[in-house]
C-alpha positions in Angstrom: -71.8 -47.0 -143.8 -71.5 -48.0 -140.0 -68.9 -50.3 -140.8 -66.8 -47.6 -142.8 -67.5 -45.2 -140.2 -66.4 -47.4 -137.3 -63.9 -49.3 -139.0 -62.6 -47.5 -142.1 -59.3 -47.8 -141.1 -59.1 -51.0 -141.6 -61.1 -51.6 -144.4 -58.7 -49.0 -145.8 -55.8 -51.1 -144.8 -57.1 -54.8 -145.9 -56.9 -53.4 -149.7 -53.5 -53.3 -149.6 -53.2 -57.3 -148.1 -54.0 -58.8 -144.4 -51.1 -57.9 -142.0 -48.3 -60.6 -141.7 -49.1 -62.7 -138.0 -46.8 -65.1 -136.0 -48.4 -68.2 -137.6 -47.8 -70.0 -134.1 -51.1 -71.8 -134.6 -51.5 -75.2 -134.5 -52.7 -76.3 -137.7 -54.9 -79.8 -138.3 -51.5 -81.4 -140.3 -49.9 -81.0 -137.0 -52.6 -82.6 -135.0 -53.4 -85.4 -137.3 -49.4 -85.9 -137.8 -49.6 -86.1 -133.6 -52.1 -88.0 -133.4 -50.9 -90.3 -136.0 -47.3 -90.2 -134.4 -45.4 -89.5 -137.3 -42.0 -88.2 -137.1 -43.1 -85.5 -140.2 -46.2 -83.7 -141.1 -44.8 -84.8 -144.9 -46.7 -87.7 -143.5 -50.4 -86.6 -143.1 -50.4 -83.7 -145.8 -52.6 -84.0 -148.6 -50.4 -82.2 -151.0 -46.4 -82.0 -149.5 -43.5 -79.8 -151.0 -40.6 -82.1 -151.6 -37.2 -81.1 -149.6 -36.3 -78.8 -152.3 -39.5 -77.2 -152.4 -40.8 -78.7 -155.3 -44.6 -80.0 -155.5 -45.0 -83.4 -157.1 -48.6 -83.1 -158.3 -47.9 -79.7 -160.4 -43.8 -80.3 -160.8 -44.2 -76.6 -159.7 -41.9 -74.7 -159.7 -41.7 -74.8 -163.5 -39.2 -72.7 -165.7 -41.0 -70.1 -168.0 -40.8 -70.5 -172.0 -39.2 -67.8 -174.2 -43.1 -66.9 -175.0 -43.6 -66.4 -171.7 -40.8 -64.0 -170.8 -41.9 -62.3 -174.0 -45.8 -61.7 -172.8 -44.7 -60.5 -169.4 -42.0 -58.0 -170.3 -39.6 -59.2 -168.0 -36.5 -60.9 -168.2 -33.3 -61.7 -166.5 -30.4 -61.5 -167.9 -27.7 -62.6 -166.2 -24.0 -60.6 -166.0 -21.2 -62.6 -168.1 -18.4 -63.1 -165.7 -15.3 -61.1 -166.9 -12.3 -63.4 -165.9 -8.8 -62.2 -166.0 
């Protein structure tokens, strides 16, 4: 109750997410990829995105199956191109 009462605006506001930040931190992959003196923190991270993004333990991103598309209930479909 003290909480709410001191701080319920916050509380309040976490349930919608934390607030984005700066992220100018240092993180420990950037200290251990100093420290190691590696031109990449590629280097030192237990699990690295490739260059395109692309994460080689879960080969995530992964396209969806028909099923899939089905269970959600949404779906893309793109425009056909009308060439004249």
């Amino acid at each position: 109750d003290e909480a709410q009462d001191k701080f319920g605006f916050l509380l309040d506001a976490f349930t919608f997410g934390a607030p984005p930040h700066g992220g100018i931190a240092f993180g420990w992959d950037r200290i251990v990829a100093l420290l190691a003196g590696v031109d990449s923190i590629r280097g030192v991270i237990a699990f690295p995105k490739s260059g395109g993004g692309v994460d080689p333990l879960t080969d995530a991103p992964a396209p969806i199956t028909a099923q899939q598309r089905k269970e959600s209930g949404i779906d893309a479909k793109p425009e056909k191109l009308v060439t004249s």
